[in-house]
N, C-alpha and C positions, 0 to 999 in steps of 0.2 A: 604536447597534445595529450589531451585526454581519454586513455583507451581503458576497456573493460577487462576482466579476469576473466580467465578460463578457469573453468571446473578441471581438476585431472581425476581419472577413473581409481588413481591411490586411495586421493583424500573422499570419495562420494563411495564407495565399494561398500562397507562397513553401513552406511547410512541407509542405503539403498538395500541390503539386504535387510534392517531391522524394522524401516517402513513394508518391506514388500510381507516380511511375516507378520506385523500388524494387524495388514489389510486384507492376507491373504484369504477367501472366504470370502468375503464381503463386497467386492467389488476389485477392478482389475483399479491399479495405482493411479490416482489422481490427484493433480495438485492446481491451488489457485493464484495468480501471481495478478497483483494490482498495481496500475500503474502510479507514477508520482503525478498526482495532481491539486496540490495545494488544497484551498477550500472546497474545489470540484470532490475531494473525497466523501461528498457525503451523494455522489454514485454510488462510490462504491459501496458505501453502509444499504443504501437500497439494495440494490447485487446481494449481499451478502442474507440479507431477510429473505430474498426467494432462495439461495441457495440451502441455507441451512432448514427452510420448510421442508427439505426432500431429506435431510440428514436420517441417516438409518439411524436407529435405537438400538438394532436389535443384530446380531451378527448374519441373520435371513433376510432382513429386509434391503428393498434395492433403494438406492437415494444418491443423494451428492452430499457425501462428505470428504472433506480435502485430508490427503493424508499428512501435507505437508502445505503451507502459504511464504508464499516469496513478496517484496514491494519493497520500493524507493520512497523517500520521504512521506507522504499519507498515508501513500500504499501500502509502508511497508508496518504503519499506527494501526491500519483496520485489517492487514495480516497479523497484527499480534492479538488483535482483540478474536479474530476468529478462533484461534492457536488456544488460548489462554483464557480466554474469560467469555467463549459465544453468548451465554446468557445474560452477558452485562450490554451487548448491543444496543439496545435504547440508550442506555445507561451514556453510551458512548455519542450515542445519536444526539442526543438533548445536550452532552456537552459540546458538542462539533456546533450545534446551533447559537449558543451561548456563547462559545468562544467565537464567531465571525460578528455576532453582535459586538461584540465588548472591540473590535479591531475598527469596524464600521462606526461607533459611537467615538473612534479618536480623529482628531482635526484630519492629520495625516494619517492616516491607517497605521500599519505596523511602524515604520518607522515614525515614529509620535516621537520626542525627548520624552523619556521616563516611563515609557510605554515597555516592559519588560515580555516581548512578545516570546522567549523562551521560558522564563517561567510562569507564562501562566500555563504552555502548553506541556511542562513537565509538572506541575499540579494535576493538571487532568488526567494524564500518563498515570502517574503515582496513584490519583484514585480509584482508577479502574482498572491495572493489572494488579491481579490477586499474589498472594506473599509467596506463592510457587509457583509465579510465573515463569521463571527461568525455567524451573522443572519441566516443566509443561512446552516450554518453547526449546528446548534441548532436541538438535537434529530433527525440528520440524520449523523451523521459524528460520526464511532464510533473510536476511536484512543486507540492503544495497548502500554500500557508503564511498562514498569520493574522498582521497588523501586529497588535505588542504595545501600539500608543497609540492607531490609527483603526480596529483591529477592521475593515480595509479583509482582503479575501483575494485573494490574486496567486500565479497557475500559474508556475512558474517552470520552461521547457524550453530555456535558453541555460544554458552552462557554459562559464569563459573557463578553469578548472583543476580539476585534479583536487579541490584543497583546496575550491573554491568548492564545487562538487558535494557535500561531506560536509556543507560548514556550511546548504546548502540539505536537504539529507537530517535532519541535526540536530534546525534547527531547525524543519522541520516534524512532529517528532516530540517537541518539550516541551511539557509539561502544566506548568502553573506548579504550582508549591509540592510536586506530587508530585516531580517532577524535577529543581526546584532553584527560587531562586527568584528569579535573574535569565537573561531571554530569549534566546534565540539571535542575537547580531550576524552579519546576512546585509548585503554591500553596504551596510555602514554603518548599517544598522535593525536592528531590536528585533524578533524574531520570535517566535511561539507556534505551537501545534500546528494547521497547516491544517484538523483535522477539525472545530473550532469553526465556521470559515463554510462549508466545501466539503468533508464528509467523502467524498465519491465525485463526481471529476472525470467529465464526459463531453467527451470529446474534439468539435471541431467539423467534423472530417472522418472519411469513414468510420464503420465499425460499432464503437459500442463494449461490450463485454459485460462486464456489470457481474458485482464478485465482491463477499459479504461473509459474513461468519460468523454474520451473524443474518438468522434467518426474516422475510421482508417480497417485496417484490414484485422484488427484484434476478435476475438471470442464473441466476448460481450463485450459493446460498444452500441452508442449512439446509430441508428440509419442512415446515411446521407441522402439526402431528396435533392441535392443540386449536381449538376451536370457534370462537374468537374473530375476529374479523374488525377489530377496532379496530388501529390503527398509532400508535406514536410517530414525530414528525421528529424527526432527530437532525441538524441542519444543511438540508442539501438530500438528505437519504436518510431516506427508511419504514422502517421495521422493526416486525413486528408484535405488537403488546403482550400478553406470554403470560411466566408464569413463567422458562419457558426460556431466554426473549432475557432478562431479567431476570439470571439466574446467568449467560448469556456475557456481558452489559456488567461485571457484577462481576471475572469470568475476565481481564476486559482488564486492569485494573489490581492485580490480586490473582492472580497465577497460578498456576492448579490443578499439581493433582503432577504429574507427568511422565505417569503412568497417561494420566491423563485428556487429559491434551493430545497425547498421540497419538491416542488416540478424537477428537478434534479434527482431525486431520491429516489420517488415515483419514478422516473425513466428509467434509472440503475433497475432497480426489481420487473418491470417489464422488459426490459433486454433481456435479463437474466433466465426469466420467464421461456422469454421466445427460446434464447439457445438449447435453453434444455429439453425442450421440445424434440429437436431435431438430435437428441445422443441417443 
């Protein structure tokens, strides 16, 4: 069975007080954690356009900047671009659109024969975290990964190099057999996509406001306008069981035309929108 890590207050103690003087000033600890949603991640790259419109500049001004971003496989791609490179966001945007083109244009989608569907997506990785990215993502970048033999799940927010950081990014981002069908080697283990035990991290310090592209009980999320009140777990996250969320889990692994996935994008920034309305 597949069960998630606990944080202990040894190893977060040290973390937790170097974020909290950071921030301190500025706004009380906040943090943004993104769920794994395969293609559906270009919610979240919406989301993240209105959040970082609010981002203070200034150590006076009030906003929403995260002090720390948590995610599982996409999640945890558009947690690093926030972390490390926020003003590469388009940059990231137009490759997320390019890369479901290039998936869509094969007979079989990802699984094509010769369809090398992890390296195109450590190409784009590569081009858009900048050469201190690990710097930069050091005890603020928390990443969700599944062992591929003990189905054991480990946050992974140390980076000794920039390399290590991709293959932590990587590998919390393969699905077996869609992807390929040997693991991601991380620190000498076998990894699989985090969203299997821990699809949406909560950090153990401070506020963390949860994002995902399906209707359920999360932050920012989709509205439900159908009746239903039932919920699927999909890991340690709700999502509510309705046609809808039904064609965005498909959207994840099969991605819709380009149309549609800016209607996606657009919704991410207006949910985003709305929540912060209400903090």
């Amino acid at each position: 069975m597949w069960t998630p890590v606990r944080f202990t207050a040894g190893k977060t103690r040290g973390i937790r007080r170097r974020v909290n003087d950071r921030y301190r000033g500025v706004m009380s600890v906040l943090n943004l954690s993104f769920a794994a949603c395969g293609f559906m991640g270009v919610y979240h790259l919406g989301a993240v356009g209105a959040f970082l419109r609010r981002c203070p500049r200034t150590g006076s001004s009030p906003g929403v900047c995260p002090a720390a971003c948590a995610g599982a496989s996409a999640g945890a791609l558009v947690a690093a671009v926030v972390i490390t490179a926020p003003e590469k966001l388009q940059e990231c945007t137009d490759f997320t659109y390019a890369f479901a083109h290039r998936v869509r244009s094969q007979p079989l989608g990802a699984i094509t024969p010769g369809f090398d569907f992890m390296r195109e997506l450590r190409d784009g990785v590569d081009h858009i975290l900048p050469c201190d990215a690990h710097l930069r993502a050091d005890g603020r970048l928390y990443v969700s990964l599944t062992h591929s033999r003990t189905g054991q799940n480990q946050i992974i927010s140390n980076y000794s190099s920039r390399e290590e950081l991709m293959q932590a990014l990587l590998a919390s981002s393969f699905v077996p057999v869609y992807a390929g069908l040997k693991p991601v080697e991380f620190r000498g283990e076998r990894w699989v996509d985090g969203g299997f035990t821990d699809s949406l991290p909560i950090l153990p310090f401070g506020r963390t406001v949860t994002v995902s592209p399906f209707s359920g009980p999360q932050n920012v999320c989709p509205v439900h306008r159908g009746r239903s009140t039932r919920h699927l777990q999909l890991a340690n996250m709700k999502v509510t069981f309705s046609v809808e969320n039904m064609k965005r889990l498909n959207s994840a692994l099969f991605p819709p035309t380009a149309a549609q996935m800016r209607i996606f994008e657009e919704e991410g920034f207006t949910d985003a929108q709305r929540y912060m309305r209400t903090m």
